[in-house]
N, C-alpha and C positions, 0 to 999 in steps of 0.2 A: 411483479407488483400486485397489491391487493386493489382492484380497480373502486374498492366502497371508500377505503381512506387515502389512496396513493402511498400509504405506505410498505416498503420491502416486505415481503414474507422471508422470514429469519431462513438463515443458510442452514439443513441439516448436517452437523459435521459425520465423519468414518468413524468408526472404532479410533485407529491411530491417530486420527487430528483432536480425539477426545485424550487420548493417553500425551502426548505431547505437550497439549495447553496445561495440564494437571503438574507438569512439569517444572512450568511456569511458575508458580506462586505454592506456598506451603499452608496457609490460611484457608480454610473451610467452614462450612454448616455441618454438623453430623445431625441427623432426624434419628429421633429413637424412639418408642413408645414408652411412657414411663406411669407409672399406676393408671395406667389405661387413657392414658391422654397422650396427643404428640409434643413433644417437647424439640427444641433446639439448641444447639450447644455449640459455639465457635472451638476450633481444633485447628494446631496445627499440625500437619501433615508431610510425610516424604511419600512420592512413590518410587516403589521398590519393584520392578521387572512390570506385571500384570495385576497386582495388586496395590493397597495402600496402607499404612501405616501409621497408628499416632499414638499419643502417649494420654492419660488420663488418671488419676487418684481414686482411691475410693469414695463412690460417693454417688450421686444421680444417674449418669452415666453408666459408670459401670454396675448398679445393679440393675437398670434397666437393661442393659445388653447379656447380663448374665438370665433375667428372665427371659427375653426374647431377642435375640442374637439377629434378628434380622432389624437390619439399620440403610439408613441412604445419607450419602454425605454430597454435598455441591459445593462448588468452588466457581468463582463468574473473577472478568474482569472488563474494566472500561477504559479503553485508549477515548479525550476528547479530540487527541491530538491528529488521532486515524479516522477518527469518528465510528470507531465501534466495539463490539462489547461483546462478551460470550459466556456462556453460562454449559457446564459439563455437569452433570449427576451420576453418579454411580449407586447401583441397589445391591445389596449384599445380605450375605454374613459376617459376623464383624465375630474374629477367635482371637481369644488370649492366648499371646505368644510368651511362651517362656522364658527365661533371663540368658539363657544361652542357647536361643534358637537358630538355626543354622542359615546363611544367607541375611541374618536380619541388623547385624554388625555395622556396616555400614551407614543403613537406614538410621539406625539410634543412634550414632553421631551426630547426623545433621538435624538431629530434632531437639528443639529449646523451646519446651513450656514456656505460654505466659507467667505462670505465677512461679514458675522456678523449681519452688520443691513439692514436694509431696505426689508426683505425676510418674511414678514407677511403674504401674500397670502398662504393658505395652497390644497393644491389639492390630491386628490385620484385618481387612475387609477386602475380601475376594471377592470382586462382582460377578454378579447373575447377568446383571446388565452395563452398560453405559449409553449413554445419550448426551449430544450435544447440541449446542443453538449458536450462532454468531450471529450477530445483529447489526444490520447498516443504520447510525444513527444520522449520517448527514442528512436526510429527508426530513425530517424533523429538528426545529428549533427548540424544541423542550427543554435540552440542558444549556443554550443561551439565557432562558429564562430564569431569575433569581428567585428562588423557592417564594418568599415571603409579596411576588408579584405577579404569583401563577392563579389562575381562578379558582377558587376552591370549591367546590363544587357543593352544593346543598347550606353553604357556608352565607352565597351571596345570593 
């Protein structure tokens, strides 16, 4: 425990407890830099062995990742029921895969754009890194607390 606010210091998770969770949920952040600003983009996602997969159109996205291919995507979730929460990031290169890439058949079944059509570009992102956090939220009441009755700080 962090002895300044009694609250947990977040669990470091493994490699394998980062790839596992990712398993878990198909919804992400991808981070890209896009005319020299960072930008974010929700994606949904399959992972596929040691890497991940998602699908995107042309358009913001992918020409930001055709200028600069290196990308980070996160994926978190919050059990109240367990009282905790976990957040995975992976940093990469993010390459366009071809329409009949090998091994990657599987992955593009199980992926269903938001908006349906226009998301034929398929991309992989091989991470450099992973990094993971789980969080004990029982120590804290905050998410007892109803947004519009929490102090807002600088507000009041």
């Amino acid at each position: 425990m962090n002895e300044k606010n009694l609250v947990p210091d977040p669990e470091i998770l493994e490699p394998d407890d980062c790839w596992r969770l990712l398993t878990e949920t198909n919804v992400g952040r991808l981070s890209v830099i896009a005319n020299g600003h960072p930008d974010i983009f929700p994606v949904s996602f399959v992972v596929d062995g040691r890497s991940v997969v998602f699908r995107t159109g042309m358009g913001t996205k992918q020409q930001a990742i055709e200028a600069d291919s290196v990308v980070a995507l996160e994926a978190d979730a919050v059990s109240a029921e367990f009282g905790l929460a976990w957040s995975v990031v992976i940093k990469g290169q993010a390459t366009q895969a071809g329409p009949s890439s090998p091994g990657l058949t599987e992955a593009r079944r199980g992926m269903f754009p938001w908006q349906g059509v226009g998301k034929e570009l398929l991309y992989v992102i091989v991470p450099d890194s992973i990094t993971g956090r789980r969080f004990d939220l029982s120590a804290t009441n905050s998410f007892d607390t109803p947004l519009n009755e929490a102090t807002r700080a600088g507000l009041e």
